[in-house]
N, C-alpha and C positions, 0 to 999 in steps of 0.2 A: 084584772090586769094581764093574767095571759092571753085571753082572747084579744086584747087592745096588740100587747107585743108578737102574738102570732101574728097578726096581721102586719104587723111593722117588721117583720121578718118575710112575707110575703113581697110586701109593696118594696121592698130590696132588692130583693131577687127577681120583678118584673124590670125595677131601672136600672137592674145589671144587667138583661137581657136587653133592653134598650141599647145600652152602651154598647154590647157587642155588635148588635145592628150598627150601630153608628160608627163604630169602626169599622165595619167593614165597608161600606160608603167610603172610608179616608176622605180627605181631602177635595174631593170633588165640588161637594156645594161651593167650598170657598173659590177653588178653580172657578167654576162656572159663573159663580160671582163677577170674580174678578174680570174673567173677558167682557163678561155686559158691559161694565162698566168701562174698561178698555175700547168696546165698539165704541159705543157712545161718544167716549172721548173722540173716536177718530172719525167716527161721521160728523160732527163737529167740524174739527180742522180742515176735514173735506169741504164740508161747506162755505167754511171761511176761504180754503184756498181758492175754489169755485167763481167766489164773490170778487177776491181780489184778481182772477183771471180775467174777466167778466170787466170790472173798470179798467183794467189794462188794453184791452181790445177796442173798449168805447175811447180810448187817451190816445190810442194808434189813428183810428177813423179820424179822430179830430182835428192829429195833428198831421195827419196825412190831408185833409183839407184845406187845414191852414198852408202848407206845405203848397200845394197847389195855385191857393189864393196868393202868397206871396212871388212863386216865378211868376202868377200873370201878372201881377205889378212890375214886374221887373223887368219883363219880355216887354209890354206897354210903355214901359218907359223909357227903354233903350232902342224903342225904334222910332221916338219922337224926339229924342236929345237932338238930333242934330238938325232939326227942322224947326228949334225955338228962335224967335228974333233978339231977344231982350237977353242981356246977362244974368238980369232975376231969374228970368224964366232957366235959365240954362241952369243958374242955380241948383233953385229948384229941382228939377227933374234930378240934376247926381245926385242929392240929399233924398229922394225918394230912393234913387239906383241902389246907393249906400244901406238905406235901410233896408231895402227889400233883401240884397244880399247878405246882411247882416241878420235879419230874421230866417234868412233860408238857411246859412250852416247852425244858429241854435235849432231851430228846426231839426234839422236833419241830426243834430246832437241826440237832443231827445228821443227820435226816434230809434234810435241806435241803444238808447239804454232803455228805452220802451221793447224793444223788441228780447234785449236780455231777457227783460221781467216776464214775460212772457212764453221766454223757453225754460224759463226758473219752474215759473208755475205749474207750467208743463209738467217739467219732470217730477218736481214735486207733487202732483195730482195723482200722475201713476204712480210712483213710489207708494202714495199713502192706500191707494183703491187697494195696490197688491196687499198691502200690510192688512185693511179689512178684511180683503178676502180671503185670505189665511188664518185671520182670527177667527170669521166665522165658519171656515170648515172644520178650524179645530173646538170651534161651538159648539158646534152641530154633533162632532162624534162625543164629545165631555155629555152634553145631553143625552145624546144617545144609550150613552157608556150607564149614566146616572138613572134614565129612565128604566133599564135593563135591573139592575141593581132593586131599584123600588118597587118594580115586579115582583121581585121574588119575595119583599118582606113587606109588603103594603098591609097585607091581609094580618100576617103576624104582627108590626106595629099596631093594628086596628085593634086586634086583640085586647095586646098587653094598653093599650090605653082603655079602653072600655073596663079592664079587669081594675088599673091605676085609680080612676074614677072612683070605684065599687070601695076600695078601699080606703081612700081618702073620705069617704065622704062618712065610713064607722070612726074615723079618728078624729078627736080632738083636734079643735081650733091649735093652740099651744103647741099639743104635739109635732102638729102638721107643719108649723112654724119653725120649730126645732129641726127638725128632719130635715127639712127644705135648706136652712140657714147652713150646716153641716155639712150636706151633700154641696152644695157652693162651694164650699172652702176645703173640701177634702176628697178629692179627685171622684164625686159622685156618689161618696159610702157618707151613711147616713146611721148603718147599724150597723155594728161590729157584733162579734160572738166573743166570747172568754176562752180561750184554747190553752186547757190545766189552768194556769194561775196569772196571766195576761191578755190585752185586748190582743186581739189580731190585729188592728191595724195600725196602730202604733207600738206595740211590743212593751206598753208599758207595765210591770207587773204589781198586781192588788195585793194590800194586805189580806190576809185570810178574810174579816171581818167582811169587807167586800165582794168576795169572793160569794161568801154562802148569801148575800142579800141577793146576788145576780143567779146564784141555782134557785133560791127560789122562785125565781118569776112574779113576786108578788108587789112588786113596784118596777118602776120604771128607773131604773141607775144608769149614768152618765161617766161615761171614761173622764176622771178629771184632767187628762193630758191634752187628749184633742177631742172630748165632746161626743162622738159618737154613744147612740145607743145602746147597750149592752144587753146580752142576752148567750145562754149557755147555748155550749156547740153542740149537744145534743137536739137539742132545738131547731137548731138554722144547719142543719148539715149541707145544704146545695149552696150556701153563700160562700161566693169569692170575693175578696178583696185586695184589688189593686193596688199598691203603694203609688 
């Protein structure tokens, strides 16, 4: 059992060495996350605004055609009004006059609030392109920032995993399970040390009788407060434990 809990005294102090690594990273991966998914979002929207630019142009063309087709009716009609013989006839033609100029100011409505739409998108195009391109320059240096960072401890996480491995794999299934469950639920400490007559990480204190089961090292004892590991401080003197 001590070679069991040596080792579980080991494999703590390699995922406290993790942990420092990982803080000093801070907050980046989530950074960097976070703008991916940010771009994304907004090339998206780009796209979408792109789309509805793009129908708005072809709704202009069209009804600037129409726009066209209706004065030639109108121009057509009014230079024929006064050369009809018939009252029908004469009719007629102002009931076309009528409508032509009645489709040419809705027309010309439309086109009026089409052309709004149009400098909407606009502005809203560049507005959103600047916003990407801001995000990704501040991509690119988070990356950069992050890539610089994993340089210097690539090789030392390769390490301490290779070593994590080697360890995990002398420990018990149960064990492994215990450890694992623990370091979950208590800020990454798995094994605690007895320091005089309490766990270190929770400060809770043993009666005597517990006390000399954990200097022995001859089993495996469980802080019954919060579950970690125990083992004397003679033992584990490089572990630290974060609250």
């Amino acid at each position: 059992m001590i070679e069991e809990l040596s080792i579980l005294i080991r494999l703590q102090e390699i995922d406290n060495q993790q942990m420092e690594i990982d803080e000093e990273k801070g907050d980046l991966p989530e950074q960097i996350e976070k703008l991916r998914i940010e771009i994304a979002g907004s090339k998206t929207v780009i796209s979408e605004i792109e789309q509805r630019h793009l129908n708005n142009l072809e709704d202009k063309k069209r009804l600037k055609a129409e726009l066209i087709t209706a004065k030639g009716r109108l121009d057509r009609a009014q230079a024929i009004i006064f050369e009809v013989k018939t009252t029908r006839e004469y009719d007629a033609i102002s009931s076309e006059i009528e409508q032509a100029k009645s489709s040419i100011i809705d027309l010309e409505r439309e086109l009026i609030s089409n052309n709004s739409l149009i400098e909407k998108s606009d502005s809203n195009l560049n507005e959103e392109i600047a916003k990407l391109q801001e995000m990704e320059t501040e991509f690119k240096d988070r990356s950069t920032e992050m890539d610089s960072r994993l340089d210097c401890s690539r090789e030392e996480e390769l390490a301490l995993k290779e070593e994590r491995n080697k360890c995990l794999k002398k420990l018990k299934r149960p064990v492994v399970d215990h450890y694992e469950r623990i370091r979950k639920i208590r800020n990454g400490i798995g094994v605690s040390y007895m320091s005089i007559d309490a766990c270190s990480y929770c400060y809770s204190v043993m009666p005597p009788q517990r006390q000399a089961e954990v200097r022995k090292m001859a089993d495996m004892i469980i802080c019954e407060v919060c579950g970690c590991i125990l083992v004397t401080e003679k033992d584990a003197p490089n572990l630290a434990f974060p609250l």
